[in-house]
SESE-673127 format. One line per 3 residues: number of its first residue (from 1); their letters; for each residue z, y, x of C-alpha. Coordinates in Angstrom, 3 decimals, padded with zeros to 6 digits. Each point is the difference from the previous one (the first is absolute). Last residue first. Layout:
REM SESE-673127
NUM	a	Z:Y:X  ... .
REM end
This chain:
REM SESE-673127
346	xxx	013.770:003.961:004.585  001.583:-002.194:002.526  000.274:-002.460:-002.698 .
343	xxx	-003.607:-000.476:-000.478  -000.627:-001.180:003.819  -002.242:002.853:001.957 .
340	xxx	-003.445:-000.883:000.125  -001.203:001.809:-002.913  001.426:003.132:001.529 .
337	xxx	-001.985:-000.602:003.245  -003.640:000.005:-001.893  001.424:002.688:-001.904 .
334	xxx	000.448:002.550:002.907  -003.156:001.954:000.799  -001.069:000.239:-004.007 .
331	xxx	003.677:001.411:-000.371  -000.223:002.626:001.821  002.451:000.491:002.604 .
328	xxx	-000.783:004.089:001.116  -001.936:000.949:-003.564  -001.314:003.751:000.801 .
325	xxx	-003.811:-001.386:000.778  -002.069:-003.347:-000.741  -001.438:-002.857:001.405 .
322	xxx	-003.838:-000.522:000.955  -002.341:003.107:000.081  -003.562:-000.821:-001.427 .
319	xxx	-000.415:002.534:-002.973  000.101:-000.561:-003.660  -000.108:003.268:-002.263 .
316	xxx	-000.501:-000.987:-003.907  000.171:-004.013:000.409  002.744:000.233:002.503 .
313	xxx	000.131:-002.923:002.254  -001.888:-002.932:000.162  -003.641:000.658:001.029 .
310	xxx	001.173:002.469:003.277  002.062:-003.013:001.091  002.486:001.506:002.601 .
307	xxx	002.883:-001.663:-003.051  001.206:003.635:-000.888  002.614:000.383:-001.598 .
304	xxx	001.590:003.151:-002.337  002.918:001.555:000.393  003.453:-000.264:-002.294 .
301	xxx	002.848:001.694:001.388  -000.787:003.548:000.321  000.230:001.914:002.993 .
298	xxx	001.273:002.483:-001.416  001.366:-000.976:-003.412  -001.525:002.235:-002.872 .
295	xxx	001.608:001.179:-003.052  -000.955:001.642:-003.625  -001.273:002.288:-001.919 .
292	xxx	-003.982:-000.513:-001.924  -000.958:003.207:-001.488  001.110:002.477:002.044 .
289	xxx	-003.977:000.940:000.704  000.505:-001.387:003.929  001.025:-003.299:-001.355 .
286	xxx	-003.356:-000.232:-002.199  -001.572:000.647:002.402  001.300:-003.113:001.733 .
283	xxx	-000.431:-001.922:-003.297  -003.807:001.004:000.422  -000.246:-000.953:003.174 .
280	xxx	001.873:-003.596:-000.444  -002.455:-000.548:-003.498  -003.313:000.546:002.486 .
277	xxx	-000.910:003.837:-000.768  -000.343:002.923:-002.580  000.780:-002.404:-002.578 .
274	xxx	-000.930:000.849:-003.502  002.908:000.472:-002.384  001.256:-002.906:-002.460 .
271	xxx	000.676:-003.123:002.086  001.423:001.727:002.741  002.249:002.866:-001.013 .
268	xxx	001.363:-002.120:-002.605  000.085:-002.748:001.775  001.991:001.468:002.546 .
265	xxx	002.413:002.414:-002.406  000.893:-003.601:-002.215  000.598:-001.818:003.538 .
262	xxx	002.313:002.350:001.422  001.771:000.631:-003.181  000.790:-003.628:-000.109 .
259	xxx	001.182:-000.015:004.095  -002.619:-000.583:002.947  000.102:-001.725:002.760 .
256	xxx	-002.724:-000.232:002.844  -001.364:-002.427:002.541  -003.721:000.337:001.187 .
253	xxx	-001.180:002.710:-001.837  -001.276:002.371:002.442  -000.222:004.045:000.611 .
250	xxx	003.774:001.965:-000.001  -000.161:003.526:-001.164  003.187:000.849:000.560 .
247	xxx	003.332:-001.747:-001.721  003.189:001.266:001.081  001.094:-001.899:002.695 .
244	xxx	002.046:-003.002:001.587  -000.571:-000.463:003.594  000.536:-002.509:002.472 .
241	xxx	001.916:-000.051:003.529  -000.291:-002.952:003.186  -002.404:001.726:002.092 .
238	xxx	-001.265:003.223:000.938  002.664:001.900:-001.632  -000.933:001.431:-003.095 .
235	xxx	-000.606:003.844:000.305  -001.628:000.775:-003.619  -003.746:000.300:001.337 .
232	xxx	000.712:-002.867:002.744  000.586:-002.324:-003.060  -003.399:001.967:-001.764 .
229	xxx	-002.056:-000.991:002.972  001.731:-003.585:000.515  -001.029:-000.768:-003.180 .
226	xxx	-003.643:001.525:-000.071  -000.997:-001.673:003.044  001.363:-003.581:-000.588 .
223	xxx	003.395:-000.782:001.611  -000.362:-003.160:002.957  -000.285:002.331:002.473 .
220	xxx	003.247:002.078:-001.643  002.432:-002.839:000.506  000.567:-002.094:-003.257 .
217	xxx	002.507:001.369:-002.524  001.833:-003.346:-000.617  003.032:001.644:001.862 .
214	xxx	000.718:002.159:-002.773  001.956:003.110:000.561  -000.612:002.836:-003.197 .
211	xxx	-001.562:003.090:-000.766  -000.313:001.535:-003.443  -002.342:002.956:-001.312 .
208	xxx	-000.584:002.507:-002.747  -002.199:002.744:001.710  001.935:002.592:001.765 .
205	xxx	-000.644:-001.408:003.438  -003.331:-001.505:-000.611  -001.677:003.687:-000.793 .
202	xxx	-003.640:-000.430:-000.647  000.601:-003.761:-000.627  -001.623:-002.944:001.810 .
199	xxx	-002.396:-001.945:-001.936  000.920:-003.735:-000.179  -003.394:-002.749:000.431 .
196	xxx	-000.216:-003.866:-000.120  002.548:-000.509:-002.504  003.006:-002.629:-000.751 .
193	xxx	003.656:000.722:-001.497  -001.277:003.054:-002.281  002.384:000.613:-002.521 .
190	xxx	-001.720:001.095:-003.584  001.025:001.705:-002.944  003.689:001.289:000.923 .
187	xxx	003.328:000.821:-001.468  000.580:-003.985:-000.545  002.630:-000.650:002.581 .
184	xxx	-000.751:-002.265:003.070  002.516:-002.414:-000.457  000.375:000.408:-003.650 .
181	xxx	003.404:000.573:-001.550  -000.231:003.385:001.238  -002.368:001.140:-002.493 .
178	xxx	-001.532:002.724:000.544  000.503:003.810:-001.730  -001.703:002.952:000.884 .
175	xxx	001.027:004.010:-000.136  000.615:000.129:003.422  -001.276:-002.503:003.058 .
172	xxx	003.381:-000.951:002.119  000.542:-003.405:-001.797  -004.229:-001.119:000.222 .
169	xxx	000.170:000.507:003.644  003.364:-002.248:000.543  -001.833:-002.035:-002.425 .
166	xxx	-002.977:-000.344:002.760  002.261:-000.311:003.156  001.831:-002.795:-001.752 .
163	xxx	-003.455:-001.727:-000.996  -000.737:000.067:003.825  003.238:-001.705:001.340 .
160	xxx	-001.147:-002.799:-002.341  -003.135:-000.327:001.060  001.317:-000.339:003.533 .
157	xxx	001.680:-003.019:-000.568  -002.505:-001.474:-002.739  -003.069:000.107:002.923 .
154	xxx	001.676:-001.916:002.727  -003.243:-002.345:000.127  -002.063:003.473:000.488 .
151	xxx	-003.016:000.278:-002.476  -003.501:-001.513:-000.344  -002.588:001.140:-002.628 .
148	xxx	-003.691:-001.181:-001.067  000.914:-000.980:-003.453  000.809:003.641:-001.431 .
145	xxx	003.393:001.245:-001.180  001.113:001.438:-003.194  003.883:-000.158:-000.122 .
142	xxx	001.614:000.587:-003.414  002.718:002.275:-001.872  001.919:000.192:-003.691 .
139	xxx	-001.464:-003.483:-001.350  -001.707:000.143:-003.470  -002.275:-002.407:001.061 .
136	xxx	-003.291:001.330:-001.681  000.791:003.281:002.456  -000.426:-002.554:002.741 .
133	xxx	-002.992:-002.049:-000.901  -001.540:003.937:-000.908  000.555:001.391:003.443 .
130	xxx	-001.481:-003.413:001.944  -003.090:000.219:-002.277  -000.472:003.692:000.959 .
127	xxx	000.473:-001.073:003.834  -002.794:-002.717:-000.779  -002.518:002.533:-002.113 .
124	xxx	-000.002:002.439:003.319  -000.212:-002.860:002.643  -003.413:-001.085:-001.675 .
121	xxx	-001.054:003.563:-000.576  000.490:000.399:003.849  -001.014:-003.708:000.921 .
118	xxx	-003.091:-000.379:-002.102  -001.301:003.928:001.411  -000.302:-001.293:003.468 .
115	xxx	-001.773:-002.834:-001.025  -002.744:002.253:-002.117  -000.208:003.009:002.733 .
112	xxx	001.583:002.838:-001.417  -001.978:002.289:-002.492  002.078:-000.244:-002.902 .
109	xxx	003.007:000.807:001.949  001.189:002.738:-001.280  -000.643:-000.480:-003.411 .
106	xxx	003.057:000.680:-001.840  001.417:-003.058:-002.269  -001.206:-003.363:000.124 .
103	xxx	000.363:-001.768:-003.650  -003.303:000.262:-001.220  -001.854:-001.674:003.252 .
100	xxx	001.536:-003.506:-001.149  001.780:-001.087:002.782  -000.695:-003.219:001.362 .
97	xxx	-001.481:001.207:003.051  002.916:001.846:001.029  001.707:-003.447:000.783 .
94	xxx	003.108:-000.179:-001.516  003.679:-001.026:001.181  002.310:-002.973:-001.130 .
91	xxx	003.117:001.462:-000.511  002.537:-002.538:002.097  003.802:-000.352:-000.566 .
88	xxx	001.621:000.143:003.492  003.745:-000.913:000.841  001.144:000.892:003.441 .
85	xxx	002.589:-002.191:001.704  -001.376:000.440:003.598  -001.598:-003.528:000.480 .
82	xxx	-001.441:-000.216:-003.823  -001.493:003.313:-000.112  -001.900:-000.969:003.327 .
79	xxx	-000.990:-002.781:-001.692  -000.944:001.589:-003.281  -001.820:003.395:002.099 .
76	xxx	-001.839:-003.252:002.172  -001.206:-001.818:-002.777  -001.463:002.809:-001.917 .
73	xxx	-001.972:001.224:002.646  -001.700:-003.243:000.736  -000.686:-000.413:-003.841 .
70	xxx	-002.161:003.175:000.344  -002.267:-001.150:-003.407  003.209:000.862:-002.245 .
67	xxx	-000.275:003.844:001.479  003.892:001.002:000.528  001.912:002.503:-000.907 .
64	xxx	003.785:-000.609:000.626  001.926:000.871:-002.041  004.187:000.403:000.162 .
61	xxx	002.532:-000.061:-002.144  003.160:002.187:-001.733  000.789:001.352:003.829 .
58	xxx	002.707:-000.332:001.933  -002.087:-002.273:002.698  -001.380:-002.219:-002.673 .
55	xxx	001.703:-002.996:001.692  003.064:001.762:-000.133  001.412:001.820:003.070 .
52	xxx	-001.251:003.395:-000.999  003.168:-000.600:-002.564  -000.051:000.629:-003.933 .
49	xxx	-001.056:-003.637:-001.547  002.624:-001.265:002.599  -000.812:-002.222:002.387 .
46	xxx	001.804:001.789:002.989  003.097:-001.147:-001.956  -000.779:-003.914:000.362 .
43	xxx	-000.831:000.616:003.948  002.979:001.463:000.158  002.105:-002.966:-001.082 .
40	xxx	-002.262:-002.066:001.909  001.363:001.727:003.344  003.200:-000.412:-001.419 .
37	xxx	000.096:-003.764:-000.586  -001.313:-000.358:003.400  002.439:-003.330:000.265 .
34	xxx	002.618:001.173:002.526  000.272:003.626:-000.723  000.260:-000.169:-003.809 .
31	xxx	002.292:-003.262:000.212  002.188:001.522:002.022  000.259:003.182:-001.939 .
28	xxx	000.516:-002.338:-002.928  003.222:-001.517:001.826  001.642:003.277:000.861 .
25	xxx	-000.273:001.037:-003.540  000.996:-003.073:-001.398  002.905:000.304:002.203 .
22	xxx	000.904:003.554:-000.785  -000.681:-000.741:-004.135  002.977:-002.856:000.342 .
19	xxx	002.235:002.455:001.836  -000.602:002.712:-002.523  000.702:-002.828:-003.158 .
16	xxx	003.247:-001.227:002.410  001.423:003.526:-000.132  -000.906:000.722:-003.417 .
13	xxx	002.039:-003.556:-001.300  003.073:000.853:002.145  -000.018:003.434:-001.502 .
10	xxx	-000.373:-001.425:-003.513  002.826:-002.340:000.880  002.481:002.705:001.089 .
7	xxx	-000.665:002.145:-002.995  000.581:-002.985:-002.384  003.606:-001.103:002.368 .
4	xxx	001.246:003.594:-001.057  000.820:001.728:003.539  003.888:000.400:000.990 .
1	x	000.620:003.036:001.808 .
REM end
């Protein structure tokens, strides 16, 4: 069968356009493996504005209240930032002095000691600044954390694993709607990431709950109290698992995210009503009213530091212990050798 001498050439010319695409094929693999092209590659995706990888860790941004006159606090949280890829805007926080008596609502606390009663008030007005700086933004979701934190230097790769296990929970809840383009979803008003306190459940098994292997669990000695209480609660393994949970009743502000309606309900609730407590008390009530939904992590990622110099640490609740709980490589322990390390190993 004789074959037209166009058909012949156009097969010719298909034949050497596949081989041509084989060998750059073959050569850009190469290149990928040999010059850490892909590794960068990734790197460039984990940046996206919707990945727990970004330097807002999947969220629209993330505060960090500060007091401007605790400069020492403020270095460290922008270093530390800094060496794990963690961008911080600061919301300079209030002293409860300067409030002007009119705007406290509730009075239970009028008769605390004067000091005492600057940091709750004081801590009260900053977390209210922090919700209105990020409702002003028009950004979907933000991380409030407090200047007195350390977290785990691996903290974006088990983050991540965490947000799944929080949509997953969002996907299986009826008559809601989130949206998946977010990595955590947006069916929610606040996800705890750092407390001090979790309340067990009545029930644990039938109350909304995920469990998942992460090696940066710390062993149970180095687990506060009330974590490794409600882990044992929900049959964790000793070591090496974390848990993802309904919200209940958790105490502490020390890292926490909240979505648009989040914010609105909190500063609704707080700024209006009189508090029956400090503001993490009353949000915690709040919780067990169905007013405030959300998540908790278990144990969360975010704890607070303590230096082992009673005048330094908290100014509502210091205390004398030195280091911290439920972080296993903290990133306070290992900047000093992360600095060292040569800028292109990093």
């Amino acid at each position: 069968m004789n074959i037209p001498f166009p058909a012949l050439f156009l097969a010719l010319c298909i034949q050497l356009l596949l081989f041509s695409l084989g060998l750059v094929s073959y050569f850009y693999s190469s290149f990928v493996q040999e010059s850490g092209y892909a590794s960068r590659t990734m790197e460039n995706l984990s940046r996206h504005p919707l990945s727990t990888y970004n330097q807002t860790l999947g969220f629209g941004q993330i505060y960090c209240i500060n007091i401007p006159a605790r400069t020492d606090r403020r270095d460290a949280m922008y270093v530390m930032g800094l060496a794990t890829d963690i961008s911080i805007q600061f919301i300079d926080g209030i002293d409860g002095k300067d409030i002007d008596n009119r705007a406290l609502v509730g009075h239970f606390d009028r008769d605390m000691p004067e000091g005492e009663k600057n940091g709750v008030w004081g801590c009260w007005r900053s977390h209210m600044n922090a919700l209105n700086e990020f409702l002003r933004s028009g950004l979907e979701t933000a991380l409030i954390i407090e200047d007195d934190l350390d977290w785990d230097i691996h903290l974006k790769e088990t983050l991540s694993t965490a947000a799944a296990m929080i949509k997953e929970m969002q996907s299986e809840a009826k008559d809601t709607f989130s949206d998946p383009n977010l990595p955590y979803g947006n069916n929610w008003d606040m996800i705890y990431l750092g407390n001090c306190v979790e309340v067990t459940p009545r029930d644990p098994g039938s109350w909304p709950h995920r469990i998942y292997k992460d090696p940066r669990v710390p062993e149970p000695d180095a687990q506060s109290f009330f974590h490794r209480t409600i882990l044992q609660e929900f049959g964790t393994q000793p070591q090496g698992e974390r848990l993802v949970m309904k919200l209940n009743h958790a105490i502490c502000l020390l890292g926490y995210a909240v979505t648009r309606q989040g914010a609105m309900k909190l500063i609704h609730h707080l700024g209006m009503f009189p508090l029956e407590g400090p503001i993490d008390v009353h949000i915690a009530l709040l919780q067990d009213r169905g007013l405030i939904h959300g998540y908790s992590v278990v144990p969360p990622f975010f704890m607070d530091w303590k230096s082992g110099d009673f005048n330094r640490d908290s100014d509502i609740s210091p205390g004398a212990r030195q280091g911290n709980w439920n972080i296993k490589d903290g990133i306070r322990n290992h900047i000093g050798e992360m600095l060292q390390e040569p800028s292109s190993s990093r």
